[in-house]
N, C-alpha and C positions, 0 to 999 in steps of 0.2 A: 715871457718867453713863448708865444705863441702869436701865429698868422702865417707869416713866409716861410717857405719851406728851409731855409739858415735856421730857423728858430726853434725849428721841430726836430733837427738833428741833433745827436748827440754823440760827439767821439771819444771810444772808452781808451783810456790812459792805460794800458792794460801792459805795464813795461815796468823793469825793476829798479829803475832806477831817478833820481829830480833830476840829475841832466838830461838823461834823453826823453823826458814826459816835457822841461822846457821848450827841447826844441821842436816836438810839436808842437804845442800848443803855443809856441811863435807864428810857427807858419800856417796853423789852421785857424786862430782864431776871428778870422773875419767869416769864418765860412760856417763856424756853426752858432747853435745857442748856447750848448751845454758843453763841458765836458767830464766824463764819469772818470772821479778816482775811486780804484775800488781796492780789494784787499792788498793784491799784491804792492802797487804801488804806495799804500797806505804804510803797510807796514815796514817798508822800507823808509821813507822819507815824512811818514808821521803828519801833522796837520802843517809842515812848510807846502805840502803840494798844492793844497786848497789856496793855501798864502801866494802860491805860485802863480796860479790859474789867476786868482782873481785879480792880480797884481797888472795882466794884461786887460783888464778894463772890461770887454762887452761882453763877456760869454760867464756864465754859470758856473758852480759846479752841484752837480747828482755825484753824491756822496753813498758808494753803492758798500757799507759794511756788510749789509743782511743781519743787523743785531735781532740776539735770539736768546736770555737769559731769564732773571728774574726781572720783576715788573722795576723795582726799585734800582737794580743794576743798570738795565737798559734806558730806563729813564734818566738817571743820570749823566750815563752817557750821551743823550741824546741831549741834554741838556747843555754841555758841555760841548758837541760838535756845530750846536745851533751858531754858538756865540764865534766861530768861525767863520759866516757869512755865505753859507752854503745856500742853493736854493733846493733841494731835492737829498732826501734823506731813506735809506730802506731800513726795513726792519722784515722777520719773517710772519707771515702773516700766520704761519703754524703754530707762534708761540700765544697763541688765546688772545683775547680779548682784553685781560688785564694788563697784559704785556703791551700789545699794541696802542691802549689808552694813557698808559702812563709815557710811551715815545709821545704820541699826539699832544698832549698835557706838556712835557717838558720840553720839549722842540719848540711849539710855540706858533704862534698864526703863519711866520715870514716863511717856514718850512712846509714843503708838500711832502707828507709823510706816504711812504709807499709802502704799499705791504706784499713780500714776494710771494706770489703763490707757489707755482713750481717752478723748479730751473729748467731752462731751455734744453738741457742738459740728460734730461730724462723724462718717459715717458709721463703722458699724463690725461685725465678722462678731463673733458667739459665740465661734465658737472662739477668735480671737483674745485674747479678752478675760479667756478661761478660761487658755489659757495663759499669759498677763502675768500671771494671779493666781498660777498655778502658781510661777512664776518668782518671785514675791513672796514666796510663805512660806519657800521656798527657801532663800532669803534671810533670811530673818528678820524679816518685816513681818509685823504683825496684823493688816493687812487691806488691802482696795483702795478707792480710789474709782471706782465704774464707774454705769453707766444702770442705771434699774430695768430696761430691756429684758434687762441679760444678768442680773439678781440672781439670778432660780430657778437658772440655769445656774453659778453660782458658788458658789453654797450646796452645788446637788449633789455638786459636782466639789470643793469645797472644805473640807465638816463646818463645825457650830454655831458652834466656837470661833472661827474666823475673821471678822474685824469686817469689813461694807459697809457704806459711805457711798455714799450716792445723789442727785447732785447733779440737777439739769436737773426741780426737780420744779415739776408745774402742778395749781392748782384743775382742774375739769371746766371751770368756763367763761372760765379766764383764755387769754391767747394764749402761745404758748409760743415765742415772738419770735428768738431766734438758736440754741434748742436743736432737734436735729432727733432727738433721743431723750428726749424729755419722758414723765413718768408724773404721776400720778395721789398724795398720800401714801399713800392705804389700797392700792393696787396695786402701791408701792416697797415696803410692810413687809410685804405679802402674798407680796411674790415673793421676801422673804430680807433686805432691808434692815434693819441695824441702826441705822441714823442716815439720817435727809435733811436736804438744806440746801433753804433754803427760801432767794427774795428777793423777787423781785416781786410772788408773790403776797398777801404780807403787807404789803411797803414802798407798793403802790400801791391799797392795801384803800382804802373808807372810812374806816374805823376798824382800823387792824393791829392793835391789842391782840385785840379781835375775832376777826380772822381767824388771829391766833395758835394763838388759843382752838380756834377749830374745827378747827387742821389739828392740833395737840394731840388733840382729842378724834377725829378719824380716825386717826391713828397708833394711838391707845388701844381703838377697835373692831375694827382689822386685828390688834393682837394678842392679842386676844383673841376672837378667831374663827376 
């Protein structure tokens, strides 16, 4: 899942229901790599949505729980999500090192274990965020999910091979409604980003296939600039 700017996107499922998560991911699946199901839809429609997504053939799913328990609980879980054919798995990267080793450990090599630093959602320092990542690889995770705000600072402190995920992304002129670390796509891939999740700005386009297109085709000028 990585090169063309299709393959760096990710569009988050963020709906309560497997009919209407269907009919997106009919109409968008040629246009991204990924798509994230995350609690809401999770917890509605349970591991058929995975079954759903995958069932249209090219695109992923980033399986966004954020598991945050015992090392033993989480691990299991994670064990048990793997075998669902996910490519991309979170857990919080708050819950220590044993925690996040035993996701890494039961997930298994086919899983990119993500470990969230902070949500997009709320305030948060640099360093902070450089250190949870720290703490992640540590551990065994391939990468983190954080803001484009901290990406350059994670790249630095972290080398190429380390995967970011950049949730909280906004057009220039959409609103960025409960995120208060919003970017830009061409300024998430600019500053280090290997994947963005994209939803509103595509879900409330005129035409999302469209604005697919175009945040595709800014992912694909930022890297190759």
């Amino acid at each position: 899942m990585s090169g063309a700017g299709t393959d760096r996107l990710i569009f988050a499922l963020d709906l309560p229901s497997l009919e209407q998560a269907q009919s997106w991911v009919g109409r968008l699946a040629p246009h991204v790599g990924c798509f994230k199901v995350g609690l809401e839809l999770f917890s509605s429609a349970g591991p058929d949505a995975v079954r759903m997504v995958l069932h249209h053939g090219r695109a992923g799913v980033f399986l966004d729980l954020k598991l945050h328990d015992i090392p033993t609980t989480v691990g299991r879980a994670a064990r048990a999500l793997s075998e669902l054919g996910i490519s991309m798995l979170t857990v919080h990267a708050q819950g220590g090192e044993a925690m996040l080793k035993a996701v890494v450990c039961e997930a298994g090599p086919e899983v990119l274990v993500l470990a969230v630093t902070r949500l997009t959602s709320q305030p948060a320092r640099v360093e902070e965020v450089v250190e949870l990542a720290h703490i992640a690889r540590a551990s065994g995770c391939g990468g983190v999910v954080c803001s484009g705000s901290e990406a350059a600072a994670v790249r630095k402190a972290l080398g190429n091979e380390f995967r970011i995920v950049c949730p909280g992304i906004r057009s220039p002129t959409s609103d960025a409604g409960d995120q208060v670390r919003a970017v830009t796509p061409y300024d998430a891939l600019r500053a280090g980003a290997d994947y963005i999740v994209v939803g509103r700005p595509i879900r409330d386009a005129a035409d999302p296939v469209d604005a697919a297109r175009a945040i595709s085709g800014e992912i694909t000028r930022a890297l190759e600039s």
